[in-house]
PyMOL Python script that loads the backbone (N, CA, C, O; Angstrom):
from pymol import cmd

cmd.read_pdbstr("""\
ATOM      1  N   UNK A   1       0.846  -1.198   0.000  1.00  0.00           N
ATOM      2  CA  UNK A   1       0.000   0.000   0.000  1.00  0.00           C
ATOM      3  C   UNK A   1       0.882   1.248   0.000  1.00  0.00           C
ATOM      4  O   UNK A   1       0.846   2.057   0.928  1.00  0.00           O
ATOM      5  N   UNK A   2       1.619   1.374  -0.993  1.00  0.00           N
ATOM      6  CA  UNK A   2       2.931   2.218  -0.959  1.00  0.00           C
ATOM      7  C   UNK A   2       2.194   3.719  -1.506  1.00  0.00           C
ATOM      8  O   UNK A   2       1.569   3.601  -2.560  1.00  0.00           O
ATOM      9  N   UNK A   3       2.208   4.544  -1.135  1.00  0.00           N
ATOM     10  CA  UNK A   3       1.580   5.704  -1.731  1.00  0.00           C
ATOM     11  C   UNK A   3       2.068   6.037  -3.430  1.00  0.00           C
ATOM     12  O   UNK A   3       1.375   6.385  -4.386  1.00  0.00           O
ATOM     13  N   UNK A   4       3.639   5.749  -3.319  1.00  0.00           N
ATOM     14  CA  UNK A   4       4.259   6.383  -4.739  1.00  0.00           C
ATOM     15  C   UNK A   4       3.740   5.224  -5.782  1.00  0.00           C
ATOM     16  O   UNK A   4       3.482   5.481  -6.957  1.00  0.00           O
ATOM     17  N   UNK A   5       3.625   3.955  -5.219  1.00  0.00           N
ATOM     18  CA  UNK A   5       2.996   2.820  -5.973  1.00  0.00           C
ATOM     19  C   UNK A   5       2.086   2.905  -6.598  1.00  0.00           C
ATOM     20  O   UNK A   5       1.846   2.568  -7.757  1.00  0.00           O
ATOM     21  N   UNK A   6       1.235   3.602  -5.473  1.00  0.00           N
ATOM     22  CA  UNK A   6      -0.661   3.680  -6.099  1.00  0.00           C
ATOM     23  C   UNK A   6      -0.564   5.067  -7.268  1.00  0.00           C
ATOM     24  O   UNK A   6      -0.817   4.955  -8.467  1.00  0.00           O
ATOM     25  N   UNK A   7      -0.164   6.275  -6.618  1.00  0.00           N
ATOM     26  CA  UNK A   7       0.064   7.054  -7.272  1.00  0.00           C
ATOM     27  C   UNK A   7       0.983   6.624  -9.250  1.00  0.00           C
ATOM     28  O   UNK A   7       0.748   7.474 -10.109  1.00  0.00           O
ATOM     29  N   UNK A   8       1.678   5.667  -9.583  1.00  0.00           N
ATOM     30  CA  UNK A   8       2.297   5.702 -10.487  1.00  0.00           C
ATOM     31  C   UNK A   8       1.051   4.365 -11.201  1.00  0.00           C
ATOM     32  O   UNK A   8       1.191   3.780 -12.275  1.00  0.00           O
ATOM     33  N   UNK A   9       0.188   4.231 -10.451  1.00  0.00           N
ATOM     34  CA  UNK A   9      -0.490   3.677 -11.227  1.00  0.00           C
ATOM     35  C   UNK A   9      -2.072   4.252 -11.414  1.00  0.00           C
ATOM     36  O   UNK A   9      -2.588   3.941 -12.488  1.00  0.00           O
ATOM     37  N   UNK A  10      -2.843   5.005 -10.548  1.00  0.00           N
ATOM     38  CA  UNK A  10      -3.293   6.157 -10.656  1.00  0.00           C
ATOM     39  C   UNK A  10      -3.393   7.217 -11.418  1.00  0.00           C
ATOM     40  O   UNK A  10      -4.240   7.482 -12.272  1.00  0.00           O
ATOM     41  N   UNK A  11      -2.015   8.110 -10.881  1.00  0.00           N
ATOM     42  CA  UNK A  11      -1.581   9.114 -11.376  1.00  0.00           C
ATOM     43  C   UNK A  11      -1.893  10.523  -9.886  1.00  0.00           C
ATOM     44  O   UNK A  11      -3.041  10.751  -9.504  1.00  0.00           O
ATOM     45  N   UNK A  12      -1.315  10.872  -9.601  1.00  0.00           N
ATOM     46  CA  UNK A  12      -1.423  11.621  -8.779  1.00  0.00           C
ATOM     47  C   UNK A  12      -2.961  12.850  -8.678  1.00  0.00           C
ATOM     48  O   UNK A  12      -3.402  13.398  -7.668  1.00  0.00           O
ATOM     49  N   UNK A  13      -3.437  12.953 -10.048  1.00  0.00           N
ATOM     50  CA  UNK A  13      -4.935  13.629  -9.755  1.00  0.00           C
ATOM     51  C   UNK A  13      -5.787  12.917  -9.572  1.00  0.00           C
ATOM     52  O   UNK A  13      -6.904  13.319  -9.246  1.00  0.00           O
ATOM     53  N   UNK A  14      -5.404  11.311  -9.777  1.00  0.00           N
ATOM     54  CA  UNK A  14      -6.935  10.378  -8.980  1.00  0.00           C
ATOM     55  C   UNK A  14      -7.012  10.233  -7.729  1.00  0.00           C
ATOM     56  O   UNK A  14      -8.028   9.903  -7.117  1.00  0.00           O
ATOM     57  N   UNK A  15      -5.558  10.554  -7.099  1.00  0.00           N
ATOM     58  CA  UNK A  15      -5.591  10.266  -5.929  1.00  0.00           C
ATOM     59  C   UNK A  15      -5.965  11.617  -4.812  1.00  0.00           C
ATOM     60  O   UNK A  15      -6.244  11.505  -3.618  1.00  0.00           O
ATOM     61  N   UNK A  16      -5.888  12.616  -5.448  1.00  0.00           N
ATOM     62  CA  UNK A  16      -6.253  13.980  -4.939  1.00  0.00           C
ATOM     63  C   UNK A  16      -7.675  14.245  -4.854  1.00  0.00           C
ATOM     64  O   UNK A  16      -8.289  14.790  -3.936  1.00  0.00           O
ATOM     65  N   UNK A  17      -8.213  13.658  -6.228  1.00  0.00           N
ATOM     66  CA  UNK A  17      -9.767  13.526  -6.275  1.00  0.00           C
ATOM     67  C   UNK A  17     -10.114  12.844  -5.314  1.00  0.00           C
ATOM     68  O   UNK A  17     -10.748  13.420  -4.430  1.00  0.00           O
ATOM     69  N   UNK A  18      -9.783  11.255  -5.154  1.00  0.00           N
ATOM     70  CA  UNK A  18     -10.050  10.564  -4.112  1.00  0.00           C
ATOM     71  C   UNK A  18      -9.918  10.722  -2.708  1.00  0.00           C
ATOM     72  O   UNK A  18     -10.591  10.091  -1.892  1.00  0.00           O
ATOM     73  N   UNK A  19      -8.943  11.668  -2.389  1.00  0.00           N
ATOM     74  CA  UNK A  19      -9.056  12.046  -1.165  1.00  0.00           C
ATOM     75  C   UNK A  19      -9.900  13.649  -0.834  1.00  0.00           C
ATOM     76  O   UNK A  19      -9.955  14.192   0.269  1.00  0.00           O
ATOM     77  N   UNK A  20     -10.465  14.138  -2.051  1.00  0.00           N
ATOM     78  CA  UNK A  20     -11.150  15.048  -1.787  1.00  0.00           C
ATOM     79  C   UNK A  20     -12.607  14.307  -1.620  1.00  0.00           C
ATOM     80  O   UNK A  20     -13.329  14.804  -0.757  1.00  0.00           O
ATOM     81  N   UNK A  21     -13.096  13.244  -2.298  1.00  0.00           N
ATOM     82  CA  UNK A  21     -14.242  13.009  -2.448  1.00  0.00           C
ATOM     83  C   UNK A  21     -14.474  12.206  -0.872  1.00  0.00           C
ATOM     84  O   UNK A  21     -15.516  11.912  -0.285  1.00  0.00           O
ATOM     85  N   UNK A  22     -13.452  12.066  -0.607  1.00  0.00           N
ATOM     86  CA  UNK A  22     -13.430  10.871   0.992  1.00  0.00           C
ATOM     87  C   UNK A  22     -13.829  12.154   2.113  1.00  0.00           C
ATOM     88  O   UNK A  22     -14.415  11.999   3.184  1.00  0.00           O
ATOM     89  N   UNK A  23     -13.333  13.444   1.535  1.00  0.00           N
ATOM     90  CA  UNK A  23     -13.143  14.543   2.515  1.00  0.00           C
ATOM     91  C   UNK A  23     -14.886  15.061   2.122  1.00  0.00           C
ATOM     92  O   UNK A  23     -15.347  15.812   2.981  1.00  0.00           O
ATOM     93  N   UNK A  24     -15.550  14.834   1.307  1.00  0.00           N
ATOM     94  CA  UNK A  24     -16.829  15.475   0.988  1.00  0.00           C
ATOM     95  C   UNK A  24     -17.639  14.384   1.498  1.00  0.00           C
ATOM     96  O   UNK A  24     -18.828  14.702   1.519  1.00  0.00           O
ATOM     97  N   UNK A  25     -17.385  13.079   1.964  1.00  0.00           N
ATOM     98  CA  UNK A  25     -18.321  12.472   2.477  1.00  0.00           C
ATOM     99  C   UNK A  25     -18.202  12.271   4.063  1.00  0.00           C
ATOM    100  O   UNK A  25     -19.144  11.863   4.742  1.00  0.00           O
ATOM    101  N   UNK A  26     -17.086  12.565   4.521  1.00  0.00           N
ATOM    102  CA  UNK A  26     -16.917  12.996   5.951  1.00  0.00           C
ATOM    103  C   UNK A  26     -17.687  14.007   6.062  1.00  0.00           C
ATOM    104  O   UNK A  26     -18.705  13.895   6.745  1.00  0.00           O
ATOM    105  N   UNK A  27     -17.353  15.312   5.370  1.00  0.00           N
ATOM    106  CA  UNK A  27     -18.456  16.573   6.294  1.00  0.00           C
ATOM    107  C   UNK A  27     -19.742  16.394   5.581  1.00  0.00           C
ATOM    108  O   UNK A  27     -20.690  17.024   6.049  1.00  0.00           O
ATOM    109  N   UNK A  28     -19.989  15.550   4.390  1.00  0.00           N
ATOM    110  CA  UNK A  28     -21.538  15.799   4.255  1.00  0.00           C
ATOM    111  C   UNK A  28     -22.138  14.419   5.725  1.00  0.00           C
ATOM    112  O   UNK A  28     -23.355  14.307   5.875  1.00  0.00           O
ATOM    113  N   UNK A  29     -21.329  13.664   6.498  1.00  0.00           N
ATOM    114  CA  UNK A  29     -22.118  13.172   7.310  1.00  0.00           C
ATOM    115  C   UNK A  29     -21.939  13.470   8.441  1.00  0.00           C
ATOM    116  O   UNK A  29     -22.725  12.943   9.228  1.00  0.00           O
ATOM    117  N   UNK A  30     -21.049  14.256   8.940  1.00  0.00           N
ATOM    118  CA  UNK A  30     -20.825  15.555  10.227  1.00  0.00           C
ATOM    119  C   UNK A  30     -22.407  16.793   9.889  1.00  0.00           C
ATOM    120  O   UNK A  30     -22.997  17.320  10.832  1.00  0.00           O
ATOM    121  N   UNK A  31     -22.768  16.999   8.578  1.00  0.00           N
ATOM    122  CA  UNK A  31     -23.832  17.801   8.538  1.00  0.00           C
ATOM    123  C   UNK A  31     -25.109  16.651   8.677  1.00  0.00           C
ATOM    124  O   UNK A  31     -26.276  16.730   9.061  1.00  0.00           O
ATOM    125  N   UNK A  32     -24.525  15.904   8.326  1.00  0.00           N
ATOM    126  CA  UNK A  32     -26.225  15.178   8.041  1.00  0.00           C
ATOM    127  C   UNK A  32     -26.542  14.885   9.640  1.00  0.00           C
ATOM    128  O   UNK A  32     -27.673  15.259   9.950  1.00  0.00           O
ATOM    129  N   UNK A  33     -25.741  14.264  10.779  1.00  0.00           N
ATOM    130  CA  UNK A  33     -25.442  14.143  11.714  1.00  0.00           C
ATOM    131  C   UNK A  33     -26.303  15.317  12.629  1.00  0.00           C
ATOM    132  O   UNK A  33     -27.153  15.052  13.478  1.00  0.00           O
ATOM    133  N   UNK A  34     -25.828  16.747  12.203  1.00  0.00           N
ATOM    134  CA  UNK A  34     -25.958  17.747  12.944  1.00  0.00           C
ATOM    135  C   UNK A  34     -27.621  18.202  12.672  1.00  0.00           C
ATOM    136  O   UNK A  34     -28.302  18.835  13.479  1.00  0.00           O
ATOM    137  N   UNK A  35     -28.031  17.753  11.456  1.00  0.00           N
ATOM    138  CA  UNK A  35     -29.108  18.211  10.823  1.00  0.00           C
ATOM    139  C   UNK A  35     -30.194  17.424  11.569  1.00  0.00           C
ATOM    140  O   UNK A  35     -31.281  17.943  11.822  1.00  0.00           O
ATOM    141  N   UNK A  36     -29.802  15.803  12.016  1.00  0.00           N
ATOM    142  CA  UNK A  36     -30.727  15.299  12.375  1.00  0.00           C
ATOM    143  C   UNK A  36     -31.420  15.549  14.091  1.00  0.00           C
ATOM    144  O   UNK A  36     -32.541  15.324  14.548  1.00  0.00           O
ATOM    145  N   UNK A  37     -30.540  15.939  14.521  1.00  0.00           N
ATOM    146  CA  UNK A  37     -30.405  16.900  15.969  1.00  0.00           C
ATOM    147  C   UNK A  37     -31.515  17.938  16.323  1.00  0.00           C
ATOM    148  O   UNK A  37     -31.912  18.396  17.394  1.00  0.00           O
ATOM    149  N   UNK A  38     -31.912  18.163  14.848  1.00  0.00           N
ATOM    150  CA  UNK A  38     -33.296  19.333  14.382  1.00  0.00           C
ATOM    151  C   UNK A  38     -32.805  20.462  14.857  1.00  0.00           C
ATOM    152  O   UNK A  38     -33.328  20.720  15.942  1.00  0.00           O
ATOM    153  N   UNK A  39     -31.842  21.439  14.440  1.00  0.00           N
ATOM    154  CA  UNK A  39     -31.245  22.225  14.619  1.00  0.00           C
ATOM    155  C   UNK A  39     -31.939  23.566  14.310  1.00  0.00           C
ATOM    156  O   UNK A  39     -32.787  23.448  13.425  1.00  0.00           O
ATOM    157  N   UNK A  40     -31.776  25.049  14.904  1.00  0.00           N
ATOM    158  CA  UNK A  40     -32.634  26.138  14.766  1.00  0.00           C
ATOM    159  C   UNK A  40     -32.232  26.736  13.581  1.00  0.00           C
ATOM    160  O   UNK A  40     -31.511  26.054  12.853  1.00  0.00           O
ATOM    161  N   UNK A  41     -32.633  28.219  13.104  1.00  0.00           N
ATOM    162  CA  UNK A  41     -32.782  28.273  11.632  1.00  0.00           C
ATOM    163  C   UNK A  41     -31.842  28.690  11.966  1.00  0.00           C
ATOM    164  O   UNK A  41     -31.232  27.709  11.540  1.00  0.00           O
ATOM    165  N   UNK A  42     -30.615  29.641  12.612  1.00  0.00           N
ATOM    166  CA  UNK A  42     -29.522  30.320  12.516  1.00  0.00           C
ATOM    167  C   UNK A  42     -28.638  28.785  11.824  1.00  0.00           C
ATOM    168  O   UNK A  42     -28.275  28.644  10.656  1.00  0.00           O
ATOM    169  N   UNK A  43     -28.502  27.987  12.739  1.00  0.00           N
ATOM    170  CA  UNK A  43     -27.403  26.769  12.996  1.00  0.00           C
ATOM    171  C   UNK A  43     -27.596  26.156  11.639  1.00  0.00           C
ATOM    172  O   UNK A  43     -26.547  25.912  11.042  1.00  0.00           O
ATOM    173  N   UNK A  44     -29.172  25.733  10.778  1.00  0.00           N
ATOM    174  CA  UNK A  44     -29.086  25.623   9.661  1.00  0.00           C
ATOM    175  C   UNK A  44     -28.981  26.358   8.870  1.00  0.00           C
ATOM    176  O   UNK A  44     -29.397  25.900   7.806  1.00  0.00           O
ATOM    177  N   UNK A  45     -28.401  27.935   8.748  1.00  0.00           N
ATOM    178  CA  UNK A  45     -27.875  28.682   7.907  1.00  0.00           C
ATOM    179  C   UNK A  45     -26.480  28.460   7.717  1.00  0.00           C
ATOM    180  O   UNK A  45     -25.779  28.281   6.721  1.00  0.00           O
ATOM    181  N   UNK A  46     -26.205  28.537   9.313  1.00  0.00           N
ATOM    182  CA  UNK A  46     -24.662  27.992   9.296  1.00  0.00           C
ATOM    183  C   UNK A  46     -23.975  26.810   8.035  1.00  0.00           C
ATOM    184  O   UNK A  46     -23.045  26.816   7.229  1.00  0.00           O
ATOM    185  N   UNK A  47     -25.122  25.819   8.480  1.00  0.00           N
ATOM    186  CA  UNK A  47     -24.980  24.101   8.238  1.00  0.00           C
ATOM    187  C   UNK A  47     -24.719  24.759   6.314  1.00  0.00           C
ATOM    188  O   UNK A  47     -23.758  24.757   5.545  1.00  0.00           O
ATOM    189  N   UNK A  48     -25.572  25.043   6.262  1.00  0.00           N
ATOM    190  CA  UNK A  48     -25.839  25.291   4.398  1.00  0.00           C
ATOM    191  C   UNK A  48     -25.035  26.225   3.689  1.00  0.00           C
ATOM    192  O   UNK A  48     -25.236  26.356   2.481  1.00  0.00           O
ATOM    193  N   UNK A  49     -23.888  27.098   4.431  1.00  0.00           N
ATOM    194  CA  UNK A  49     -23.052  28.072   4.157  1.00  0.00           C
ATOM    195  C   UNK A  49     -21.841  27.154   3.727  1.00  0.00           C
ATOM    196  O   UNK A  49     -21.028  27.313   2.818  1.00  0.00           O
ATOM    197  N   UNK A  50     -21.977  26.095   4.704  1.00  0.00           N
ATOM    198  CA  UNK A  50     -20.832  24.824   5.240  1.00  0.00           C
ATOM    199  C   UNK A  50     -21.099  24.160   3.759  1.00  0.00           C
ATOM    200  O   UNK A  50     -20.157  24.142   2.968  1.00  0.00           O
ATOM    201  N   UNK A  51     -22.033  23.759   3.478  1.00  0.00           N
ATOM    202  CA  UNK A  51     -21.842  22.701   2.496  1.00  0.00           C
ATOM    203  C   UNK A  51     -21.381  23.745   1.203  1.00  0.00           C
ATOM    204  O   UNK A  51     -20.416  23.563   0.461  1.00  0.00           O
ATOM    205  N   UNK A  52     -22.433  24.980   1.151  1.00  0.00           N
ATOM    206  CA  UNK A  52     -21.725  25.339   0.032  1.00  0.00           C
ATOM    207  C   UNK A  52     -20.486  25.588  -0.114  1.00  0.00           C
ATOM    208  O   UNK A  52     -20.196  25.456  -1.304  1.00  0.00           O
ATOM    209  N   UNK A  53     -19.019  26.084   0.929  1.00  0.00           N
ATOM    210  CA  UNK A  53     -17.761  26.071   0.601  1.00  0.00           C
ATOM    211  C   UNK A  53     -17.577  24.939   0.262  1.00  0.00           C
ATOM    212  O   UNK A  53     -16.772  24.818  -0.661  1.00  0.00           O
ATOM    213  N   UNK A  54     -18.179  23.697   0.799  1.00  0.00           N
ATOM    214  CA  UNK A  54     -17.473  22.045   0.480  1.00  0.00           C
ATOM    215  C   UNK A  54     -17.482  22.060  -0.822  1.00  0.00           C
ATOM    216  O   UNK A  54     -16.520  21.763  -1.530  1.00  0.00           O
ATOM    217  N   UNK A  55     -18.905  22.513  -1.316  1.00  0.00           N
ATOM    218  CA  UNK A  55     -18.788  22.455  -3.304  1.00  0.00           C
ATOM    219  C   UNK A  55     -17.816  23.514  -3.775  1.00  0.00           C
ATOM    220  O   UNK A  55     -17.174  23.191  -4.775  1.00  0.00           O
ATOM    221  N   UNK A  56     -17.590  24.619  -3.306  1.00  0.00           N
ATOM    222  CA  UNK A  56     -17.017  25.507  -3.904  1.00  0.00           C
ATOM    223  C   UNK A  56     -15.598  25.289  -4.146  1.00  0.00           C
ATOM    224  O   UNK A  56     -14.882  25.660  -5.076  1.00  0.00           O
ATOM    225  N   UNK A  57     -15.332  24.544  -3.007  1.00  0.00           N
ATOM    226  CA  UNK A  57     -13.409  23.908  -2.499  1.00  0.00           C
ATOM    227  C   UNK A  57     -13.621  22.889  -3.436  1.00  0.00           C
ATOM    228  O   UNK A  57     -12.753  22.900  -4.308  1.00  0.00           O
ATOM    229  N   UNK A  58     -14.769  21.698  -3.615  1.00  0.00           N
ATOM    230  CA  UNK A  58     -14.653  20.312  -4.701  1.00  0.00           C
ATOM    231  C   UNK A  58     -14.781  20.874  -6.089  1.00  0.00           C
ATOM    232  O   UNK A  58     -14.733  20.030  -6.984  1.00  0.00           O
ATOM    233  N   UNK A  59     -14.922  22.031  -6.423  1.00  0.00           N
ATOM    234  CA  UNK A  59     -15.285  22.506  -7.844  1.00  0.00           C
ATOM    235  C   UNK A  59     -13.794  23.325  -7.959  1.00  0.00           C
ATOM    236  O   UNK A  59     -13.673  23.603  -9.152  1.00  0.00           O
ATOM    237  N   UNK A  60     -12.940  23.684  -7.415  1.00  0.00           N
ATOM    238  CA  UNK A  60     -12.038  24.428  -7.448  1.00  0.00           C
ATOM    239  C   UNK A  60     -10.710  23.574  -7.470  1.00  0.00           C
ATOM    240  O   UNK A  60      -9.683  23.899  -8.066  1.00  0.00           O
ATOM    241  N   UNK A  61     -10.884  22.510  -6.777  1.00  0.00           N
ATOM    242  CA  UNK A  61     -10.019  21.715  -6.753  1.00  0.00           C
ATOM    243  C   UNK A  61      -9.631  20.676  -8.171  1.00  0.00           C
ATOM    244  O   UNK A  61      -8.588  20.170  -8.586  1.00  0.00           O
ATOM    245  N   UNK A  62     -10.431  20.676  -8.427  1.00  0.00           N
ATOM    246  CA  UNK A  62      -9.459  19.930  -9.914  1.00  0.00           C
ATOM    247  C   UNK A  62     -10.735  20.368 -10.935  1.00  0.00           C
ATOM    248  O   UNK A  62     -11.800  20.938 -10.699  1.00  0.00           O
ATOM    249  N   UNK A  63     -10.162  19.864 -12.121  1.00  0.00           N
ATOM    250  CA  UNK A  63     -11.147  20.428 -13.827  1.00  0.00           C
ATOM    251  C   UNK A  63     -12.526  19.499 -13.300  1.00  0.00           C
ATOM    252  O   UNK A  63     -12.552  18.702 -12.362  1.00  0.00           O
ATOM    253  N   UNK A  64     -13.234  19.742 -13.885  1.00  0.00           N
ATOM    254  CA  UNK A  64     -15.212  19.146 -14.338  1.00  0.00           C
ATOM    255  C   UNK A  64     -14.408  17.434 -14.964  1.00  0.00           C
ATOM    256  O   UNK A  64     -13.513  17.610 -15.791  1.00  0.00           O
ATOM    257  N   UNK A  65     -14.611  16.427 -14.717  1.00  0.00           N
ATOM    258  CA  UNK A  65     -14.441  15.092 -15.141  1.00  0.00           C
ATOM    259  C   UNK A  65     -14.833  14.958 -15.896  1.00  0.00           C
ATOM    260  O   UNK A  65     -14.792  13.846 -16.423  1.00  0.00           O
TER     261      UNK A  65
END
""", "prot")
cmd.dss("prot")
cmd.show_as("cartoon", "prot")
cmd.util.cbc("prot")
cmd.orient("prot")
């Protein structure tokens, strides 16, 4: 499980994708988590500010596939 291994067979932007997409399903279930808590309208403004940087950082981070 050698990183430079996976990477030379990969290629180093699958593996960036892949650890971004691992990173978008961690906080979309830290929100989903928080959401189910039934949270007030401020905290779900918060929550929905949150997801939109997550798209804004996953859209910025590498080209449209």
């Amino acid at each position: 499980r050698d990183s430079r291994y996976f990477g030379r067979w990969h290629g180093p932007l699958f593996v960036r994708r892949l650890s971004r997409l691992a990173e978008l399903a961690a906080a979309w279930t830290a929100i989903r988590a928080r959401l189910a808590r039934r949270p007030d309208l401020a905290e779900r403004a918060r929550l929905w500010r949150e997801v939109a940087a997550i798209y804004r950082n996953a859209a910025a981070c590498h080209e449209p596939t």
